[in-house]
N, C-alpha and C positions, 0 to 999 in steps of 0.2 A: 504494500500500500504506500509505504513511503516512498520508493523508488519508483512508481508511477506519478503521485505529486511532486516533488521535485522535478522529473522531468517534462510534465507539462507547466511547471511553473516556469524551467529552465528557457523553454521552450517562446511563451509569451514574451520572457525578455529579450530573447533575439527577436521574435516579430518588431515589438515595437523601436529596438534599436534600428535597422534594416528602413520601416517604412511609415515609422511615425506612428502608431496605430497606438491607441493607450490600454492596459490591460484590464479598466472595465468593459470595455466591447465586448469581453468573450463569456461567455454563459460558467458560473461554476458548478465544477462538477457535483451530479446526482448524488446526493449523501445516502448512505446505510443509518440507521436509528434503530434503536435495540429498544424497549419496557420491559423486557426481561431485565431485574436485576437480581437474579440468582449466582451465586458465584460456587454453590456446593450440590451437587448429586448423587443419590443413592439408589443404589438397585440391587439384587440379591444375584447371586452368583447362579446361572445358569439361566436365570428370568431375563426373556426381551426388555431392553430397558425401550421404551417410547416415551419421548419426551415430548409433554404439553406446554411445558413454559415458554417458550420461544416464539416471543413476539417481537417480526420485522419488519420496520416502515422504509420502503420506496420505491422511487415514481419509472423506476427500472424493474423488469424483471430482475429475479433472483436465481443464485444458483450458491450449493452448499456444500462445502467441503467438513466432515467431522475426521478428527483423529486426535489418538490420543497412546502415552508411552509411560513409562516411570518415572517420575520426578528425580534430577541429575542430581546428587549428593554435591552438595558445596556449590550447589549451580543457587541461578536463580526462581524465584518461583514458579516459572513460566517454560522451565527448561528443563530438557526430558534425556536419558538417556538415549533413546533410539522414540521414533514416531512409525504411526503404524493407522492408514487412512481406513475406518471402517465403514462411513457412510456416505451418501450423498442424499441423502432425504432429509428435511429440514426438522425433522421428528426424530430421527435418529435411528430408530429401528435396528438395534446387534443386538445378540444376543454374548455375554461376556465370560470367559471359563476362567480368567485367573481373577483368584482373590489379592483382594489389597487396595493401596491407595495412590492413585494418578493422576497426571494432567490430562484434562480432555480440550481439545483446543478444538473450536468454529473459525472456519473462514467463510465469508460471506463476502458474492462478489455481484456486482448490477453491472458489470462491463465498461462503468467510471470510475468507482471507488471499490479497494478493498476493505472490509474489517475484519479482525482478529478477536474473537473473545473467549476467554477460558475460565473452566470450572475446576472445581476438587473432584475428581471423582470417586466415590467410595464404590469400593464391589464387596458385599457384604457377605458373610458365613451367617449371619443372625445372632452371633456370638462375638463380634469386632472387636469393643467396648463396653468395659463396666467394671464393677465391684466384686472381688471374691471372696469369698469369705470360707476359709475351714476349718469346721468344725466337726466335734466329736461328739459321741453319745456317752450313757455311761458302760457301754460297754465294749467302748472302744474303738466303734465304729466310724468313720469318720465319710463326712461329705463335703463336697465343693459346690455351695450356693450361687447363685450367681444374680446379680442385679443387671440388668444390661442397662446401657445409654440408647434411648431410642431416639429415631429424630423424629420431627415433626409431623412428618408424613406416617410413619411408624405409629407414634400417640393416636393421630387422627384415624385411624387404620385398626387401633384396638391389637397390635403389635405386642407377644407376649415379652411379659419383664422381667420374671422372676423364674430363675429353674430353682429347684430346690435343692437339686444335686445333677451339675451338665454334667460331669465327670462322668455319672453308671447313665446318663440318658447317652453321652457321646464314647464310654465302653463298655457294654451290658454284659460283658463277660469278666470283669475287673472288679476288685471289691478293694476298698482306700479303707485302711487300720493304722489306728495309732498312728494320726497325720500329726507330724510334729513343725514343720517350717514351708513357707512361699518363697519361690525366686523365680521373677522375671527378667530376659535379659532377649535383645533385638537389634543388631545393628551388622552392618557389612562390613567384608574387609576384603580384598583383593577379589573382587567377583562372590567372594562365597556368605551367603546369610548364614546369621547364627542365630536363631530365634526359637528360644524355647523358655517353656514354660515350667520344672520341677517343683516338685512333691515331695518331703519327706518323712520319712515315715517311721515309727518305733517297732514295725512289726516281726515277724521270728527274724525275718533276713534282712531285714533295716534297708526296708528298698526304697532305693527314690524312683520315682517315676518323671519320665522324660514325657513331655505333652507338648505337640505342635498349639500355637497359640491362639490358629488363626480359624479352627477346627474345633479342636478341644477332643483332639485325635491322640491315644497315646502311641507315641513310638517308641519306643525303650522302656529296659527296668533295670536296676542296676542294684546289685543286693550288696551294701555298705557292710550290713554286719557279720556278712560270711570272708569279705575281704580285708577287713580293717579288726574287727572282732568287737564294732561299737558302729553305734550307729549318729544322725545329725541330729543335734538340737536346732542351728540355727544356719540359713547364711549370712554371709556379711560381704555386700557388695558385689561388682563384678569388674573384671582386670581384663588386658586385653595383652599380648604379647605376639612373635614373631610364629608360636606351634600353634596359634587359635586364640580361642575365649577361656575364657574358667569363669569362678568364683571360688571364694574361699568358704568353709564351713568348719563351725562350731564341734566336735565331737564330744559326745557323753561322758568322754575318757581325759577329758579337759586338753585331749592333743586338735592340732590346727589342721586341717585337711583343705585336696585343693581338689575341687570338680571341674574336671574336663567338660568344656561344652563342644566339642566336635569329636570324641572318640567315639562315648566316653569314658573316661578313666577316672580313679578313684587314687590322688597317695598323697602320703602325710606328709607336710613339710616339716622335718625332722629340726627344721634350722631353729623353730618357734621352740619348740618344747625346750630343746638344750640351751637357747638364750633364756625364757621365762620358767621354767619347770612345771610348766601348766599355765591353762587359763581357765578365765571362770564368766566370761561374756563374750559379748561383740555387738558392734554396732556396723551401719555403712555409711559411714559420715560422707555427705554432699554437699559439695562447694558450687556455687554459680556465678564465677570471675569470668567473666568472656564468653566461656564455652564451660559447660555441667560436667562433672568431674565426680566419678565417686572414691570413696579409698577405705578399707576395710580397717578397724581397728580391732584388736583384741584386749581385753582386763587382765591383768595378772596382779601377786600378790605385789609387785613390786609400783607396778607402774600401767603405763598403758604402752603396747605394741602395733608395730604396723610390717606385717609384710611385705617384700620387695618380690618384681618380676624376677630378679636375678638370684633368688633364692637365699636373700639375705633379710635378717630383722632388723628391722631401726627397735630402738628401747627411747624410753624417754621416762625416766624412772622419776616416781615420786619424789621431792626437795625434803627434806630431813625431817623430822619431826611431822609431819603430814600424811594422812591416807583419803586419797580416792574418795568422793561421795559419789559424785555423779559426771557426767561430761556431753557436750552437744554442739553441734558445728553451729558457725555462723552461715547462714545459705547464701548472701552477696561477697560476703569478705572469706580466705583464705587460712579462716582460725577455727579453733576449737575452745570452748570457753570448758574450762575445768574447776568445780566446787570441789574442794579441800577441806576436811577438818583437822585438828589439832588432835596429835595422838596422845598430849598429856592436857589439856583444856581441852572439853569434852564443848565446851559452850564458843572456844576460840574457832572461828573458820577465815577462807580466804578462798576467791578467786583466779585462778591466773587462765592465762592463754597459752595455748603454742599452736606453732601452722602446722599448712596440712600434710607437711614431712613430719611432722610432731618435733620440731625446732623447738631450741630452749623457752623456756617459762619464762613470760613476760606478767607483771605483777598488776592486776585489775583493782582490786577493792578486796576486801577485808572489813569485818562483823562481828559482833556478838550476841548468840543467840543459845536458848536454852536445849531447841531443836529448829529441824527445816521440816515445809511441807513438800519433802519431796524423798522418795526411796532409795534405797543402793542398786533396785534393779526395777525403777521407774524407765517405762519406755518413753520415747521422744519420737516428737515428727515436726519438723521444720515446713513452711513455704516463705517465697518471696513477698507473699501477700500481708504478710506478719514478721514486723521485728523481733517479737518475741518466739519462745520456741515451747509446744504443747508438748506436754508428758500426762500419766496417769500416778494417782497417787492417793490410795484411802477411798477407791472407786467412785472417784470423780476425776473431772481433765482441770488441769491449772496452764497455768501459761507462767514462763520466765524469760523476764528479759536476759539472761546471759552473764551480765554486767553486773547484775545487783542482788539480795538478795532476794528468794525465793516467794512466790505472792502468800500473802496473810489468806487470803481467802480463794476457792474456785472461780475458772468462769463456766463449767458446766456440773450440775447436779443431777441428780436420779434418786428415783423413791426407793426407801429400805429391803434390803434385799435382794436389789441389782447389782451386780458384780460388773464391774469397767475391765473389758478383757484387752481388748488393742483399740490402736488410734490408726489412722493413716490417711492422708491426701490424695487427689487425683495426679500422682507422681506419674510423668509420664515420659518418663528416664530421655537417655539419649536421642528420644525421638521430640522434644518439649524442650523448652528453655525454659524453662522455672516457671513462664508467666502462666502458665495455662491451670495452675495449681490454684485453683477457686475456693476450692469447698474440702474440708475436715469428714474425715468419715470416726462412728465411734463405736464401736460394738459391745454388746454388754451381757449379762446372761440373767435372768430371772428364777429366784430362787423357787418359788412359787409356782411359776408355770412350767421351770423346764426346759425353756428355750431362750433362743438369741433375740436381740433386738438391735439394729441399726438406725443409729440415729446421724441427719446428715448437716452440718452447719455451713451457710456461707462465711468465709474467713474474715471479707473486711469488716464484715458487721458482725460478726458472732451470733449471729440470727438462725434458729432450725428452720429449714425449707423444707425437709422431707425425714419420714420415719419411717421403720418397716417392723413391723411388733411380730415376735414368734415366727421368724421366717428360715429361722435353724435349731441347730444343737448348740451345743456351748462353743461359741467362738474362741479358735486359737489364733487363728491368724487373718489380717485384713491384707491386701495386695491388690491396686488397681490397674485390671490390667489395660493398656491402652492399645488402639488401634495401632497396628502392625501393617506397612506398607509392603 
């Protein structure tokens, strides 16, 4: 389009330099006008997509070019790795076999003017986006609930929401026991996706289960306690190196282990244990300096640990006289903020910082208090949307600024006898840059009834927008999973 208008701009200038002529004389060209302002489309994976929305004014015939390809990693919006033309009808009319998420680009031409206009296109499994939640019975049993994200069309449509367990509706030959931790993890690296979903689990063979994400298709099982002789408590983070992907994982055995996400493979990095002699947590602390960065950390008695690719520990041992209470990244800045108590003043505490190498201890603030409202093994969950950073603690959520001491009072409460199991955000890893992080998810369990309850807040406002009462078993783990291109 633009190499058409310039050259007939180019063009009028020589007319009228040549013979005088002035460039109002000449009629300008027939414009294209779109009332379409749709910029996102969904359509289910195998379903003809026919598009209604497209509405075009002008005084030209028309004619319609559709195509559409992969969104180009590090490209621009609008830029695809390969393009691939599948219509010419102004409606669209394909029918689409891969899942995921793309550009769909219109060209639209009256034989004066070009235009270009482009969409998100979603091709959907019916399971893209949403909330997981796993949860167990008392007898061990464990499921994977699902809240989906529908879009508008979906709500309008009566689009269902809730599976109560997609895992045995997407493997009916599969039974999830003693489900202990979630890890999601989705990104490329020289041509090859790594996208997967695991499960872990405390059962006789301490198996994780491997689940495409985009499906909720299992592909693998991988039995941890027949190979290691213990099985995951938790993961923490995900690393990326020159043999693939991993993550690191918490063991029962307080040793540090490393899951292969392209084998995959299961082994311990020996280098943790013989620096710390164990550990007793872990977190995946998340930075958002430029570009989203996670880095696993580990608890020991001494200090706090962080594994290297190169199969080495950094330590960063506690300053003399102090133990550990609690610790939680900053999500814009490069730090770790760490609450310290006094191991001989039980009422003395302090503050410090270190980055996210776990770099020396920079000194914050310092307190005295008789206790804090916040645990040794209170979990956290950070957004950009909030300077402070949400924990659970005495089965309510509190909020802490980092910097200061711990708040006097909650900002979310619950009636007697609901149990605050986890917290988590619409974390939407390497594929989001922080901002998309809106809404707090809270899951809780009801002593009374038996079951789960999610409860969902907007972050700037601290406001509930949505609740789901008895929609599981006792939640162990929240994990949202996001849409997977």
């Amino acid at each position: 389009m633009k190499t058409r208008h310039i050259f007939t701009y180019a063009l009028c200038l020589l007319l009228t330099a040549c013979y005088g002529l002035k460039p109002e004389e000449y009629s300008p060209l027939a414009p294209i006008d779109f009332e379409d302002d749709a910029t996102e489309i969904d359509v289910s994976l195998g379903q003809e997509l026919v598009y209604e929305g497209l509405q075009v004014k002008s005084s030209l015939p028309l004619s319609y070019e559709w195509a559409y390809g992969k969104r180009k990693n590090g490209g621009d919006i609008h830029e695809m790795e390969s393009m691939e033309v599948i219509s010419t009808d102004p409606q669209i009319r394909y029918n689409f076999n891969k899942l995921g998420q793309f550009v769909l680009r219109l060209r639209v031409d009256n034989g004066e003017s070009i235009v270009h206009r482009y969409y998100q296109l979603n091709v959907n499994s019916g399971l893209d986006e949403g909330l997981l939640i796993l949860a167990s019975d008392t007898e061990g049993k464990s499921q994977l609930c699902f809240i989906k994200k529908r879009s508008e069309s979906e709500i309008a449509e009566g689009a269902q929401e809730i599976w109560e367990d997609v895992f045995k509706t997407m493997n009916p030959d599969e039974e999830l026991t003693g489900g202990t931790a979630l890890f999601l993890s989705a990104f490329s690296s020289d041509g090859i996706s790594y996208n997967h979903l695991t499960v872990a689990t405390d059962d006789s063979r301490g198996n994780i289960y491997d689940i495409e994400p985009k499906t909720m298709v299992k592909t693998f099982t991988t039995p941890m306690r027949e190979q290691t002789g213990t099985h995951c408590l938790a993961f923490a983070g995900s690393q990326t190196a020159k043999t693939g992907a991993y993550t690191f994982m918490l063991g029962a055995d307080g040793h540090v282990y490393r899951y292969d996400l392209f084998t995959p493979l299961i082994t311990e990095r020996t280098d943790v244990f013989t620096a710390t002699g164990g550990v007793s947590g872990c977190k995946s602390l998340i930075y958002t300096t430029g570009s989203l960065n996670q880095k696993s950390a580990f608890i020991y008695g001494g200090g706090i640990c962080q594994p290297a690719t190169s199969a080495t520990t950094t330590l960063r041992p506690t300053p003399a006289g102090w133990k550990i209470w609690n610790f939680c990244c900053d999500r814009d800045a490069n730090k770790t903020y760490v609450l310290m108590q006094s191991e001989t003043d039980a009422t003395s505490w302090c503050i410090k910082t270190t980055g996210g190498t776990l770099a020396s201890y920079e000194d914050v603030n310092s307190f005295s208090a008789g206790s804090v409202n916040m645990a040794r093994d209170s979990k956290f969950c950070t957004s950009l949307h909030s300077n402070d950073a949400y924990y659970i603690y005495n089965d309510k959520v509190w909020r802490w600024s980092l910097s200061g001491q711990p708040a006097s009072k909650p900002t979310y409460t619950y009636p007697n006898g609901e149990m605050v199991c986890d917290i988590a955000t619409n974390f939407m890893g390497n594929h989001g840059n922080g901002k998309e992080e809106t809404l707090l998810y809270v899951a809780t369990f009801s002593e009374s009834t038996g079951k789960g309850n999610i409860y969902v807040y907007d972050i700037s406002t601290d406001t509930l927008v949505a609740s789901y009462k008895g929609i599981c078993n006792k939640p162990v783990q929240l994990l949202y999973k996001y849409r997977i291109s």
